[in-house]
C-alpha positions as CSV (number, residue, x, y, z in Angstrom):
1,X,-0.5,-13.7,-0.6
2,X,0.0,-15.6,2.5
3,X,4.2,-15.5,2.1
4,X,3.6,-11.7,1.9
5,X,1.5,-11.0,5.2
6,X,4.1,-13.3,6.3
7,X,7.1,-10.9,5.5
8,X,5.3,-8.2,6.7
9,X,4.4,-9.6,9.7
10,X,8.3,-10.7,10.4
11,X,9.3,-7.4,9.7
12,X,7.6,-5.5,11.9
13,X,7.9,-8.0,14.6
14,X,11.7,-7.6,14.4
15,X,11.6,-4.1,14.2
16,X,13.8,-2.7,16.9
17,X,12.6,0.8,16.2
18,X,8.9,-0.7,16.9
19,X,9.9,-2.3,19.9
20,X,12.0,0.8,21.3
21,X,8.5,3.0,20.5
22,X,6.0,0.5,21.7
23,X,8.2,-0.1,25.1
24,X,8.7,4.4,25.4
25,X,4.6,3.9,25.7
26,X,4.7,1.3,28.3
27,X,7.3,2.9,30.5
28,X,4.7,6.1,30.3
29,X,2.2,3.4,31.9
30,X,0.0,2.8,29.0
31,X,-0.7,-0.8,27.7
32,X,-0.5,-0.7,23.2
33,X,-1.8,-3.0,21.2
34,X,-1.1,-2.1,17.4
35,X,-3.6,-3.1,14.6
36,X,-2.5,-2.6,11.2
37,X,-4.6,-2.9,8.2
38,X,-3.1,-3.3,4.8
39,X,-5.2,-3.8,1.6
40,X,-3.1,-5.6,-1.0
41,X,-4.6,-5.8,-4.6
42,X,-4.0,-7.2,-7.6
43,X,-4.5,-8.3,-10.7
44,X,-4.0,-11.3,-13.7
45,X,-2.0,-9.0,-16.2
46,X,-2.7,-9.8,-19.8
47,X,0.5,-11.5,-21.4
48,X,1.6,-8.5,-23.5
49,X,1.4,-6.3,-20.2
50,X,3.6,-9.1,-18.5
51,X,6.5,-9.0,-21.3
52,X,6.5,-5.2,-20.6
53,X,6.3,-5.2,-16.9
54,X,9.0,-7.5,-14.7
55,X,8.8,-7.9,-11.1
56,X,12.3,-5.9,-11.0
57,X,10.7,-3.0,-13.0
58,X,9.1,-0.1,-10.6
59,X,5.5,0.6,-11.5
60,X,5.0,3.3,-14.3
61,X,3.1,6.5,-13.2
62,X,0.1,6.7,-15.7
63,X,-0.3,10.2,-16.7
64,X,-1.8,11.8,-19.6
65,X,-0.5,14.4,-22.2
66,X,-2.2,17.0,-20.1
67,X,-0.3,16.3,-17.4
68,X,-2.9,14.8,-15.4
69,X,-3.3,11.7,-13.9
70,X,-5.3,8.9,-15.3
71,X,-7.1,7.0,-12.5
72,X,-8.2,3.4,-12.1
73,X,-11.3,2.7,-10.8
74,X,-9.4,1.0,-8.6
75,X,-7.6,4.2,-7.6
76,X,-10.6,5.9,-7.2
77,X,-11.8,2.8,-5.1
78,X,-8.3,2.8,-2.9
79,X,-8.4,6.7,-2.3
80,X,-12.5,6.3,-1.4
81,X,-11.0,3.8,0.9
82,X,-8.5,6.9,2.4
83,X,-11.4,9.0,2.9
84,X,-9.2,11.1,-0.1
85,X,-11.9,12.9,-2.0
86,X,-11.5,12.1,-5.7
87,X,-12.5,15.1,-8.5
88,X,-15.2,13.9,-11.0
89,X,-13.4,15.3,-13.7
90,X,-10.5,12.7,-13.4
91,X,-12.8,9.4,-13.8
């Protein structure tokens, strides 16, 4: 976990784009401070979940035969979390 805040830390930090935004708002005379906050979950996957999943593999959308998504409570937790309003009918 700590390696990843790390990347993301480095890359915003040697984001030229950032820079060339943050230094447009100090030339306008305003002082920036930027707070970021990232919520990073996870979870132990069972081994037969692990054989199907690798880290190379993108994520699989979970969606029912209806067509609807199925969400976690997790999902519903995250998008709470948003302020994204989440219909009862899809817990």
């Amino acid at each position: 976990m700590q390696e990843l805040g790390n990347a993301i830390n480095e890359s915003l930090s040697d984001s030229e784009r950032i820079a060339e935004a943050i230094g447009e708002i100090k030339r306008a005379g305003y002082d920036v401070f930027l707070v970021l906050e990232a919520t990073i979950g996870f979870n132990k996957r069972e081994d037969a979940d692990a054989e199907e999943e690798s880290p190379e593999m993108p994520l699989r959308s979970k969606v029912g035969s209806t067509g609807k998504i199925k969400l976690t409570t997790q999902d519903q937790k995250f998008l709470r979390a948003l302020k994204i309003a989440v219909d009862d009918e899809h817990e």
